[in-house]
C-alpha positions, 0 to 999 in steps of 0.5 A: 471481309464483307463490304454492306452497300447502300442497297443491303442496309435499306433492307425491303420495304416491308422490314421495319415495324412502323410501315402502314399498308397503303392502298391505292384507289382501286382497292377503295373503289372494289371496297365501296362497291362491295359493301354496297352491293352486300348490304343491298343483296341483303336488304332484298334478302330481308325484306323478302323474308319479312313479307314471306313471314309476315303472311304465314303464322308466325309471331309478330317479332320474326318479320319485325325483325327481319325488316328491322335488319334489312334496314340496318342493311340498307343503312350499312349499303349507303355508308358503303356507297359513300366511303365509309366501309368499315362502319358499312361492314359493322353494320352489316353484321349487325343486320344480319344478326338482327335478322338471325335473332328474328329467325331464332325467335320463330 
């Protein structure tokens, strides 16, 4: 004979299938601030590959290209300072793919 109590038909908090995770602040803050330090840290990375190709021989589209996803980059920072990181993260990968494309052009 086994007797159930309250506490074993609640079961963990984690059990049943319809619970979201939620997050608290501190985890929307450390995500605010890493988008917006990556896509600023890559926006610098962008732009200094854009002047640096821009004075060598290559083709007119490689520092286009670089400047082009250094400003999705900086977009995707501002989006991540005010609260909208998951279209910041978006588009960080989409400046940097930018950026990779105009590499592959060279």
């Amino acid at each position: 004979m086994s007797a159930r109590t309250d506490s074993d038909s609640q079961g963990s908090p984690g059990d049943t299938a319809g619970d979201d995770e939620e997050y608290g602040p501190d985890d929307a803050r450390r995500a605010r601030w890493t988008a917006t330090g990556t896509g600023a840290l890559l926006t610098l990375a962008g732009l200094a590959a854009a002047l640096l190709r821009l004075t060598g021989p290559a083709p007119a589209l490689v520092p286009v290209a670089y400047a082009l996803g250094a400003g999705v980059c900086a977009l995707a920072a501002l989006l991540g300072a005010r609260g909208r990181t998951r279209r910041a993260l978006w588009l960080l990968i989409a400046g940097v793919m930018v950026m990779a494309l105009g590499d592959q052009v060279d």
